[in-house]
ZAMARGU-4260 file (C-alpha; in steps of 0.2 Angstrom, whole numbers, plus 5000, padded with zeros to 4 digits):
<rodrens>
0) 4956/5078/4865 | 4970/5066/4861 | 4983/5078/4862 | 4977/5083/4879 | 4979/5065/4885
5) 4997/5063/4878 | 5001/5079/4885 | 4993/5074/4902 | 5004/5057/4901 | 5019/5063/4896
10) 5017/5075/4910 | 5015/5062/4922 | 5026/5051/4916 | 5040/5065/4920 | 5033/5069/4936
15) 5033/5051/4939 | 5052/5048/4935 | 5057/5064/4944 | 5049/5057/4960 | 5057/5038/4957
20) 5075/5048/4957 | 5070/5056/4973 | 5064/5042/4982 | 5078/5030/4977 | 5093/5042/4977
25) 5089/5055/4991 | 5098/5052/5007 | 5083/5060/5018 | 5068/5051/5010 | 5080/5035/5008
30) 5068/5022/5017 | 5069/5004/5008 | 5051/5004/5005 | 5053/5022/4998 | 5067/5013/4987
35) 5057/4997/4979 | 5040/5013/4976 | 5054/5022/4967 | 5058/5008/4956 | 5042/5004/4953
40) 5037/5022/4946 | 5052/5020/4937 | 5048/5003/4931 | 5031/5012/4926 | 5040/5026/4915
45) 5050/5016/4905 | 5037/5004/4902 | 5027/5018/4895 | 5041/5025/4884 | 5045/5010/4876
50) 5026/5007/4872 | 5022/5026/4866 | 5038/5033/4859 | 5038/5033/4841 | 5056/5028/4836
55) 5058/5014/4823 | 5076/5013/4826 | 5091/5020/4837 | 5109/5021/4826 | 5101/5008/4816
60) 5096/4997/4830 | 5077/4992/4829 | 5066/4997/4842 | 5051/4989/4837 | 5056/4969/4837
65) 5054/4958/4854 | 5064/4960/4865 | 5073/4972/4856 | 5070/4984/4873 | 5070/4977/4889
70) 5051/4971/4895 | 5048/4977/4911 | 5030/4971/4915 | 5037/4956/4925 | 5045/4970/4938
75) 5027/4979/4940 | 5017/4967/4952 | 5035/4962/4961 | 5042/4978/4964 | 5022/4984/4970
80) 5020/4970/4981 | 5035/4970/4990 | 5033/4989/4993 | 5016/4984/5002 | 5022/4971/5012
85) 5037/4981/5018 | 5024/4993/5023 | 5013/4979/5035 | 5031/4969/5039 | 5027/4956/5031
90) 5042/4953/5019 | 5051/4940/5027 | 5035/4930/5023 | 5037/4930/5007 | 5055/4930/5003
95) 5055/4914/4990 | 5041/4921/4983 | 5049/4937/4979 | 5065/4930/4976 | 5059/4919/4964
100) 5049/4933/4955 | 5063/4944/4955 | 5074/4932/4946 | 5062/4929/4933 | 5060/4948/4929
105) 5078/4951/4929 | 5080/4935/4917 | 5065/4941/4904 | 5075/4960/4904 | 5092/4949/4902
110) 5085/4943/4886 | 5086/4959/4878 | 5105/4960/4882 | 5107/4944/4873 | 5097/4951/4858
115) 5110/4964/4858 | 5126/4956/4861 | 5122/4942/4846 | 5119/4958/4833 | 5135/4965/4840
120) 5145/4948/4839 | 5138/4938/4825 | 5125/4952/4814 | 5111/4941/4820 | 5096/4945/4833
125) 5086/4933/4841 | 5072/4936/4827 | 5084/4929/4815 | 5090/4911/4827 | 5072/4908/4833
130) 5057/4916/4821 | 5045/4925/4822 | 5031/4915/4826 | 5042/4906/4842 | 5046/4926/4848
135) 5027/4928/4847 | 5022/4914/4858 | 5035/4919/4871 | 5032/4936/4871 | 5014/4934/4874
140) 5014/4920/4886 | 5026/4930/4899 | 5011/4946/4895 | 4999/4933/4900 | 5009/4928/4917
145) 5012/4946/4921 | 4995/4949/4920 | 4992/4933/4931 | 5006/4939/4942 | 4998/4956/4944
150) 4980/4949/4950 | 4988/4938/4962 | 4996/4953/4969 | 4984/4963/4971 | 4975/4949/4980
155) 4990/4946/4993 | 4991/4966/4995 | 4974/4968/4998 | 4975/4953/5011 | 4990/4958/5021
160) 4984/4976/5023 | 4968/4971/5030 | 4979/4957/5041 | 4988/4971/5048 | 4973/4983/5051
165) 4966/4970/5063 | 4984/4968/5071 | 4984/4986/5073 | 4966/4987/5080 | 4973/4975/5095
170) 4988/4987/5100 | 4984/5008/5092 | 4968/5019/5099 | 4970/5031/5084 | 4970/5022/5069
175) 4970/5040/5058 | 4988/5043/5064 | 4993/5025/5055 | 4990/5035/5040 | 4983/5016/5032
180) 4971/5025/5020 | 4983/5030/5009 | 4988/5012/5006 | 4973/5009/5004 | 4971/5020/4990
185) 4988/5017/4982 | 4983/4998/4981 | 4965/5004/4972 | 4972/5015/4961 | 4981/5000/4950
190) 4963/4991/4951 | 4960/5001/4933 | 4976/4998/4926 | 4974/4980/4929 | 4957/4980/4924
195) 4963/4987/4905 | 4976/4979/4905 | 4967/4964/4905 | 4953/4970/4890 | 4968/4970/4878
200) 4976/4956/4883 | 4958/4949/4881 | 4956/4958/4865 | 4972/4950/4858 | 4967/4934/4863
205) 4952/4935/4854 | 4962/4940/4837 | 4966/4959/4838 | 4979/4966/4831 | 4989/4983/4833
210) 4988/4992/4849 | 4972/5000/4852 | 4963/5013/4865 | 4963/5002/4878 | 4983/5004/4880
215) 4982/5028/4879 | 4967/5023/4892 | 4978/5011/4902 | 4992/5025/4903 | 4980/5039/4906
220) 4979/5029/4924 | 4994/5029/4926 | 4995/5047/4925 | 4984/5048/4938 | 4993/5036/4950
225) 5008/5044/4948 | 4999/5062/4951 | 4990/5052/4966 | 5009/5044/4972 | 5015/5063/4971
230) 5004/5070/4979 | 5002/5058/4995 | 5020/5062/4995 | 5021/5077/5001 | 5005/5074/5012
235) 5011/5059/5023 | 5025/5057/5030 | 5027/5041/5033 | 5027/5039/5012 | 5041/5049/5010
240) 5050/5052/5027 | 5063/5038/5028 | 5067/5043/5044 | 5055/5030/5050 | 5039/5022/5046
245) 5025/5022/5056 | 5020/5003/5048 | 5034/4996/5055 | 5031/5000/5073 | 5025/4986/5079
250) 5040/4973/5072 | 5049/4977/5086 | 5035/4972/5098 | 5031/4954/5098 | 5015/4952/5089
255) 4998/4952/5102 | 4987/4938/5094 | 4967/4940/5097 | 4964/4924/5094 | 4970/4918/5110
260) 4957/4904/5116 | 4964/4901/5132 | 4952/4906/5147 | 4956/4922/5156 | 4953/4922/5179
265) 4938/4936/5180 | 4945/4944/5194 | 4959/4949/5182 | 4948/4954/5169 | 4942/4965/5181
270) 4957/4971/5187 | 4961/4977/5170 | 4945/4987/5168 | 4944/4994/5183 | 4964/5002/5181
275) 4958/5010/5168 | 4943/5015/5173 | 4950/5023/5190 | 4968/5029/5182 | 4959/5037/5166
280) 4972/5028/5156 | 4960/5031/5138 | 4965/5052/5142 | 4981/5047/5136 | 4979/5053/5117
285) 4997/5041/5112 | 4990/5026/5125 | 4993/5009/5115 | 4992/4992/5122 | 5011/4988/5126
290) 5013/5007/5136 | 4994/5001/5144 | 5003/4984/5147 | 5018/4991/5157 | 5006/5004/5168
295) 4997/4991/5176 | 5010/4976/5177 | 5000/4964/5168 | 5005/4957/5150 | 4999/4964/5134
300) 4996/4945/5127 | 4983/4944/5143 | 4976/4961/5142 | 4970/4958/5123 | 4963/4941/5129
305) 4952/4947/5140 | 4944/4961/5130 | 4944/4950/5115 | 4935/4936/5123 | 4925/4943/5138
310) 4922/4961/5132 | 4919/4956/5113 | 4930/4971/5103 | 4947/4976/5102 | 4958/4987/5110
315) 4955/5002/5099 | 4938/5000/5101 | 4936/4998/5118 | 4947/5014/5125 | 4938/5023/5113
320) 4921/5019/5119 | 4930/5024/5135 | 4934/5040/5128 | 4916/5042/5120 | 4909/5041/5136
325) 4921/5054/5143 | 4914/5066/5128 | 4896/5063/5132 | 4901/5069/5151 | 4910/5084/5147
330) 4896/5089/5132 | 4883/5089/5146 | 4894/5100/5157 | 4896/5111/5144 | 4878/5121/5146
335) 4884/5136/5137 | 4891/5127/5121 | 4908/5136/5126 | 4919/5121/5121 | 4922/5115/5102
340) 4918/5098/5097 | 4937/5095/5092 | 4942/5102/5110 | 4928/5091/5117 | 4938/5075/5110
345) 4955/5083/5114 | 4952/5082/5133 | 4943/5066/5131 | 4959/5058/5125 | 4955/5058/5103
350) 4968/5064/5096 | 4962/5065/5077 | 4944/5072/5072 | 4942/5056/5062 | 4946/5043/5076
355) 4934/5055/5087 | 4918/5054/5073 | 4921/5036/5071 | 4921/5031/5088 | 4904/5040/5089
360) 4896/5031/5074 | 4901/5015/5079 | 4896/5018/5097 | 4881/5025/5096 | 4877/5029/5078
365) 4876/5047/5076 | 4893/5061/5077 | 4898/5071/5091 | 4885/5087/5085 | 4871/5076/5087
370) 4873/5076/5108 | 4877/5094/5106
</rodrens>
């Protein structure tokens, strides 16, 4: 069973840095955010060779002190993070915060170049100028703030994301062609990793020694995020399309707040519903809140104001309960069944099954087949 688990990992591990070359050096796929997930499979895959492979020594170099290979772990949570926030446009908020956290990666990873230039220069390592027991405590307390580091991302990632799910609610109909699930995933995928990660640190800390199960297990995830990372590669293409990026859309448009508090005249309120009442604008299956906006000559800033504060829902959800309404219509005209329920949705204006099902649950608590 062990030997199947290295294998696995191993095999990932290649899949993994194949993929990192891909993202970062192809010309097609060459997006920035496709750049930083690159690094940070690669990041990944030579943290895992330095902990697994067995080589005391290389041309009589030790391998095995601190330091003595670059330590990467400080590059995990930045390199993540700055990957999700590129994805929701949120990067420019957090610029020192990166800044600062690349620095102190890069500086821990310079330390090993220091380790290697003293051998070459004066015959001595760091080992030998500042002890063992002073290596120990540094070495462990940056394993500590990497760890601490890496919670705290995964708390600003998970934040962010859903901040930019409700931004989107206020201007998209079809949330399913924002392909957000995904990210979704890729940021759940590291909860296990971290969650190991943090039993041995834990383990240490209470006086293990050696590496145990916990670490094979914690790279046996990684496998698996990397099989996960490959395969949502080749299944959205807004992951690995660096044409353009469907999460960025909306940084060009200035941002539609829904928590506008100013009051909105009821006559344009009504306005505003009757347009699209009349004009059928929720047919339109690529209808967002700007293209809505210029079609009836009123901004999209009062627009979401007055469904937020007089209708009580978003955008999305209001054109699609529009759209439900439109299905329920054409199913009762449909006597002979003659129509799919995907078609039904189609000429209502969904244009994805999901967003079509979900508008239905939410709406009225049962799927399109129920009114069949």
């Amino acid at each position: 069973m062990e030997s199947f688990i290295t294998i696995v990992i191993w095999a990932a591990l290649i899949q993994g840095l194949l993929l990192g070359v891909i993202f970062i050096a192809s010309k097609k796929y060459g997006s920035f955010a496709n750049k930083l997930l690159g690094f940070f499979l690669l990041s990944f895959v030579f943290g895992a060779l330095t902990d697994l492979l067995s080589m005391r020594e290389l041309w009589g170099y030790s391998l095995e002190g601190y330091f003595t290979l670059p330590e990467v772990k400080l590059l995990f949570p930045v390199l993540f993070l700055h990957f999700v926030l590129e994805k929701v446009g949120k990067s420019s908020s957090y610029a020192l915060y990166l800044k600062i956290h690349y620095f102190l990666a890069f500086s821990i990873i310079g330390i090993t170049l220091i380790n290697i230039l003293l051998l070459l220069f004066s015959g001595n390592s760091l080992l030998d100028l500042l002890g063992w027991e002073f290596l120990d405590h540094f070495f462990m307390a940056q394993q500590y703030y990497a760890f601490i580091l890496t919670v705290t991302v995964f708390a600003i990632a998970i934040r962010e994301t859903l901040n930019y799910r409700n931004l989107i609610r206020n201007e998209y109909t079809d949330m399913a062609l924002l392909n957000i699930n995904w990210l979704w995933q890729c940021i759940f995928a590291i909860a296990p990793i971290i969650l190991l990660w943090g039993a041995e640190l834990l383990r240490i800390i209470l006086g293990g020694t050696g590496q145990s199960d916990l670490t094979i297990l914690a790279y046996l995830f990684i496998a698996i995020f990397n099989y996960f990372v490959s395969y949502k590669a080749f299944t959205q293409q807004t992951l690995f399309d660096g044409s353009g990026d469907t999460f960025n859309t909306l940084k060009d448009n200035a941002p539609t707040s829904h928590k506008v508090s100013t009051a909105i005249d009821p006559e344009i309120c009504g306005k505003i519903k009757s347009k699209m009442e009349t004009n059928e604008y929720y047919l339109d299956q690529d209808l967002t809140l700007h293209s809505f906006a210029k079609e009836i000559q009123i901004s999209a800033r009062t627009i979401s104001s007055c469904i937020n504060q007089n209708l009580g829902m978003n955008f999305n959800e209001w054109v699609n309960n529009h759209r439900v309404d439109k299905c329920l219509v054409i199913i009762e005209a449909d006597t002979k069944n003659q129509l799919s329920i995907e078609g039904i949705g189609f000429d209502a204006g969904f244009k994805s099954r999901s967003a079509m099902y979900e508008a239905f649950k939410k709406k009225l608590g049962h799927s399109p087949g129920h009114f069949r």
